[in-house]
Kinemage of the C-alpha trace (Angstrom):
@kinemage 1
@onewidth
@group {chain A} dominant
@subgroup {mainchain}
@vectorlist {calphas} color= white
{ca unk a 1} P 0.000 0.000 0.000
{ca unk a 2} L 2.620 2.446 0.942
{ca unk a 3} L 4.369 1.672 -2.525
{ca unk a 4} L 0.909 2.564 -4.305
{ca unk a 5} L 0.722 5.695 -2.686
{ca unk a 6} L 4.191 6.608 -3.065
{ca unk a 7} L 4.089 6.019 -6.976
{ca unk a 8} L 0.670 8.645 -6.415
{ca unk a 9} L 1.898 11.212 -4.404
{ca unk a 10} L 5.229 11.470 -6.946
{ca unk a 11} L 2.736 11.369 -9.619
{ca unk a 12} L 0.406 14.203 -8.406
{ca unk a 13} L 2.891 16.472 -6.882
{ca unk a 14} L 4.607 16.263 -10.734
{ca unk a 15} L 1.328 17.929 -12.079
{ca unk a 16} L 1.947 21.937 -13.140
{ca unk a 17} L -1.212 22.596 -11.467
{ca unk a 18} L 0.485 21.906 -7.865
{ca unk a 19} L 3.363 24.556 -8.918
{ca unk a 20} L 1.226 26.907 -9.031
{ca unk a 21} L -0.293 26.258 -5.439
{ca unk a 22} L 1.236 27.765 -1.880
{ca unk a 23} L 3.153 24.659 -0.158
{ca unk a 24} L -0.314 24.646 2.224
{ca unk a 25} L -2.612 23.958 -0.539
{ca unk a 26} L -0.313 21.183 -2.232
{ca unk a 27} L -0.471 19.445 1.558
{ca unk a 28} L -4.274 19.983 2.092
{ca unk a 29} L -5.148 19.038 -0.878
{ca unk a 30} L -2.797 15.666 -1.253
{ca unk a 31} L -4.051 14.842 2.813
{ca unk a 32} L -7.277 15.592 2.366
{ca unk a 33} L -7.973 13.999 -1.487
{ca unk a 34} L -4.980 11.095 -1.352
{ca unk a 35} L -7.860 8.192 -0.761
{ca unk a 36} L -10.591 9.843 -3.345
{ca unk a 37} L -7.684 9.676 -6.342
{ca unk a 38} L -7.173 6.107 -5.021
{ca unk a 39} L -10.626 4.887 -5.293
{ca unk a 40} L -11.298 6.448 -8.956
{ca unk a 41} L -7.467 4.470 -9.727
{ca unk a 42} L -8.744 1.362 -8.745
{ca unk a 43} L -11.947 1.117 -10.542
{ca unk a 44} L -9.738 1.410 -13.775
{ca unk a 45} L -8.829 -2.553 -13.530
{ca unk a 46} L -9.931 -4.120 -10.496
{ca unk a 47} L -11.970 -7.316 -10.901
{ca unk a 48} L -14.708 -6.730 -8.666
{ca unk a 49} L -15.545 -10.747 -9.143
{ca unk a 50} L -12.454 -12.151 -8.152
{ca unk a 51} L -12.171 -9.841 -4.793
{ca unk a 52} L -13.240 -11.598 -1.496
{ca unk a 53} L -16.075 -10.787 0.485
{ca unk a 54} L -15.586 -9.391 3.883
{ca unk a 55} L -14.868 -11.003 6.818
{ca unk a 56} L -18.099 -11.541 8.678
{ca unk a 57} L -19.206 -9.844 11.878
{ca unk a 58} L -18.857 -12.194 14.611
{ca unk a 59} L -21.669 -13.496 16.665
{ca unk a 60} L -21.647 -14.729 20.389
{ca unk a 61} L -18.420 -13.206 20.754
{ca unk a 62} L -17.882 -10.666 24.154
{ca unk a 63} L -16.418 -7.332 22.288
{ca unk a 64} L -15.966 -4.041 23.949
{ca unk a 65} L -18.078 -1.183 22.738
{ca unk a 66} L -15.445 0.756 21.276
{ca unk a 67} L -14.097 -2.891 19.353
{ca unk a 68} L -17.584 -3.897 18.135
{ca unk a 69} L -18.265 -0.149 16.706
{ca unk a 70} L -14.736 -0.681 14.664
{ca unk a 71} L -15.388 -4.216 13.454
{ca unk a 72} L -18.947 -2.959 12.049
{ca unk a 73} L -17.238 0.048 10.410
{ca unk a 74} L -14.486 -2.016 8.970
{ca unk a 75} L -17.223 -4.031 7.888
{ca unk a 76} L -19.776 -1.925 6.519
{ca unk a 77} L -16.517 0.410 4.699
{ca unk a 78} L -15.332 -2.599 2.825
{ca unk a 79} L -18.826 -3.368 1.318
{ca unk a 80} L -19.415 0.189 0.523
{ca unk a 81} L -16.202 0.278 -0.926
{ca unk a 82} L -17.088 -2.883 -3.164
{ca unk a 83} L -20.418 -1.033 -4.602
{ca unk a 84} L -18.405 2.591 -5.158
{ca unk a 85} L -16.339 0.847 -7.239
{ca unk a 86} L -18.733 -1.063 -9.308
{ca unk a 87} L -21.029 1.741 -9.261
{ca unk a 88} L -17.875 4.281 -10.592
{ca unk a 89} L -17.490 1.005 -13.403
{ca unk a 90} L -20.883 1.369 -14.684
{ca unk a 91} L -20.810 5.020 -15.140
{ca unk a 92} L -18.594 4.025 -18.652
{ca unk a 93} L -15.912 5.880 -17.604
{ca unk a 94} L -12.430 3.288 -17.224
{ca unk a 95} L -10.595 4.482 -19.888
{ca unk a 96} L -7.691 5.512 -18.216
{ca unk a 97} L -7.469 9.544 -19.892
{ca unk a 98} L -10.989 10.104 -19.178
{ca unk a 99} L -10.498 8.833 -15.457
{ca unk a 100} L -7.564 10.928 -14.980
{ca unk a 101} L -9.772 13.923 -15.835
{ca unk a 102} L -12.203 12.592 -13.059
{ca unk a 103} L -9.682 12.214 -10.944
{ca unk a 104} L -8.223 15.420 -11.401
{ca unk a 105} L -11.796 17.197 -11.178
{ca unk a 106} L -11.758 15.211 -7.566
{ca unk a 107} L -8.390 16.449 -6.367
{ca unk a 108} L -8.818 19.923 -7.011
{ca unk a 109} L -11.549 20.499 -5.289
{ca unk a 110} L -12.382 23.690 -3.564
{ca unk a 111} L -12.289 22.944 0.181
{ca unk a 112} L -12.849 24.523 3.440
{ca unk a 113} L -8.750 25.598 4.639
{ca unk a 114} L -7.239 26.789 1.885
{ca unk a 115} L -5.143 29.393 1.707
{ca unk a 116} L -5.715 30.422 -1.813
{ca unk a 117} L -9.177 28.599 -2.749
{ca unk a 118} L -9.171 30.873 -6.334
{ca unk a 119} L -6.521 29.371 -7.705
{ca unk a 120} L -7.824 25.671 -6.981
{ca unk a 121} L -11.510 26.660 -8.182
{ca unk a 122} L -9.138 27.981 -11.784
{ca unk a 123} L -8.241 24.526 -11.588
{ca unk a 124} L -11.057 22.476 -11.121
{ca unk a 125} L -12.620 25.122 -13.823
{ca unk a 126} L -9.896 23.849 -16.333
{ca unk a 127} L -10.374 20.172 -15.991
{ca unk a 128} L -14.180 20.318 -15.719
{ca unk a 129} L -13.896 21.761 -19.088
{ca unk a 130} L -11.840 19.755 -20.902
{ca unk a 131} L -14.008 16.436 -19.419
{ca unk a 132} L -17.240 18.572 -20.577
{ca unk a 133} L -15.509 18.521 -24.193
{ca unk a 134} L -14.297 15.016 -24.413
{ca unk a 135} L -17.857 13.813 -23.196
{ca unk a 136} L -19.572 16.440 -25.928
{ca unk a 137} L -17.227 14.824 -28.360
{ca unk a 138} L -18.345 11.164 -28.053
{ca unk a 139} L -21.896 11.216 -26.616
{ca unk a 140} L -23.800 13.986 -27.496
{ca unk a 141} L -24.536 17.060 -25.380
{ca unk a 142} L -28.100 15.112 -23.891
{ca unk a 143} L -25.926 12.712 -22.545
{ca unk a 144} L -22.933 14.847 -21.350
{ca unk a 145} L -24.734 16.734 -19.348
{ca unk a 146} L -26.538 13.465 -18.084
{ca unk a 147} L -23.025 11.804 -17.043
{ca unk a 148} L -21.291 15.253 -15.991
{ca unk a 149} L -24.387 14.710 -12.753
{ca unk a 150} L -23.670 11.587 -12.278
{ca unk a 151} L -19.622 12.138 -12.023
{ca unk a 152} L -19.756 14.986 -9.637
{ca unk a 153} L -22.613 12.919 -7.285
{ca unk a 154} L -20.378 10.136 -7.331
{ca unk a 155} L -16.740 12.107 -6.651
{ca unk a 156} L -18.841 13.476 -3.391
{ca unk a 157} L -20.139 9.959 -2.469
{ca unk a 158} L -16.176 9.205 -3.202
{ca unk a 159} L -15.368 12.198 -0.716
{ca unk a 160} L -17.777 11.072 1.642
{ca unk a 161} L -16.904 7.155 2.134
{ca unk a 162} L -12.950 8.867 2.347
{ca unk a 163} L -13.484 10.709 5.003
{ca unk a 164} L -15.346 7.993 7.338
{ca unk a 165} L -12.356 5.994 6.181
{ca unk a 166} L -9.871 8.335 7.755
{ca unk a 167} L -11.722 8.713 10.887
{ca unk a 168} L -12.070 4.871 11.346
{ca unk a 169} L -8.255 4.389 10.655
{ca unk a 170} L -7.489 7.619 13.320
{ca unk a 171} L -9.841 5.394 15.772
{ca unk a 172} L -8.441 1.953 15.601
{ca unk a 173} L -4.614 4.021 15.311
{ca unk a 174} L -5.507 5.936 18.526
{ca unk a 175} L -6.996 2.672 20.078
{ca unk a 176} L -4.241 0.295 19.193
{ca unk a 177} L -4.299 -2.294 16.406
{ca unk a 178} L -3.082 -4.904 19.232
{ca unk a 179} L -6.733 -4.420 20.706
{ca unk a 180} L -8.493 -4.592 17.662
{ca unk a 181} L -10.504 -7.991 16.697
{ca unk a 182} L -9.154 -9.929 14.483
{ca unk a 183} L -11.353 -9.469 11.174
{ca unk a 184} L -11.484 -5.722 11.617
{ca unk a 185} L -7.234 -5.601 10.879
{ca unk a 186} L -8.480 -8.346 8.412
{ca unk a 187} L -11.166 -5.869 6.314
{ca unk a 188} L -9.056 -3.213 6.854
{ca unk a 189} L -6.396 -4.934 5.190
{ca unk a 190} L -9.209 -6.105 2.290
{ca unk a 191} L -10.122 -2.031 2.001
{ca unk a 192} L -6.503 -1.472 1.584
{ca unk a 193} L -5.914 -4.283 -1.139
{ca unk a 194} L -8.496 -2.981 -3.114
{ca unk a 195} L -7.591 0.882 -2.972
{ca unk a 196} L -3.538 0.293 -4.429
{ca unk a 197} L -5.080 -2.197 -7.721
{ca unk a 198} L -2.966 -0.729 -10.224
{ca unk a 199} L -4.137 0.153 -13.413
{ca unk a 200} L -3.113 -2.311 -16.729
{ca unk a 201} L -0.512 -0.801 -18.934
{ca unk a 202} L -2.866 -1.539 -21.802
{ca unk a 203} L -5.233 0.929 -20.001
{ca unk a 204} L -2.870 3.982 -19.874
């Protein structure tokens, strides 16, 4: 995993875009938007069939409060995970350039902290354009505008499963994976396989 995001973070902090951001706004942005760009990545070539299911919530089993809460996040993250990515699949949308303009719409996001949010919203403004065009290009303006909805409703359901993923993973860090059940390391470690899938070459 740390590999994957290695290869990412070199990757997006290469973009011109990030040049032209303060050092603040490269950092907010990469903390707060690392997991989004890794979700869109994924759904490029993993094989949503050949994944395991997760590992099942235990019954009879004496858990702690604070334990049983993580195992059913860990739990419930992993399957939501599984139907983001097939649902970001069916949108039509793998080809690799087109999901790099997704993703890039994604990262540059305007967001609350900023210390120049203009020059991020320029940003956004530039890639949301050129995905506009592309779409135009090869389905019609009908269904642009149809898909363009359905891209920016999914990058916030993206945003939104991302950020209850970093506050589970700041929970079971601040309690202590040593204390945690066994199957919530075990879907935590089936959230994390999923998110560093590499694209195919053939798909770049």
């Amino acid at each position: 995993m740390s590999d994957s995001l290695e290869r990412l973070r070199i990757f997006v902090h290469s973009l011109d875009p990030m040049n032209w951001l303060s050092w603040h706004d490269q950092q907010f942005l990469y903390s707060n938007n690392v997991c989004i760009l890794s979700v869109f990545k994924a759904a490029v070539s993993v094989n949503l069939e050949a994944v395991p299911m997760a590992y099942p919530l235990p019954y009879n089993e004496y858990l702690e409060e604070v334990e049983a809460l993580h195992l059913i996040l860990a739990h419930d993250l992993y399957n939501e995970l599984r139907a983001l990515l097939s649902h970001i699949q069916s949108l039509g949308i793998r080809e690799f350039p087109v999901m790099l303009l997704v993703m890039m719409i994604a990262f540059f996001s305007p967001l609350p902290g900023l210390k120049q949010p203009d020059k991020v919203v320029r940003v956004n403004d530039y890639y949301m354009q050129k995905l506009q065009i592309y779409l135009q290009l090869r389905f019609g303006n009908d269904a642009m505008v149809s898909l363009m909805t359905k891209i920016l409703s999914t990058v916030e359901r993206v945003r939104s499963f991302s950020q209850r993923l970093r506050e589970l993973l700041n929970d079971v860090t601040h309690a202590g994976l040593q204390r945690q059940f066994e199957s919530v390391c075990e879907n935590i470690g089936l959230i994390a396989f999923l998110l560093q899938t590499e694209p195919k070459h053939d798909q770049c």
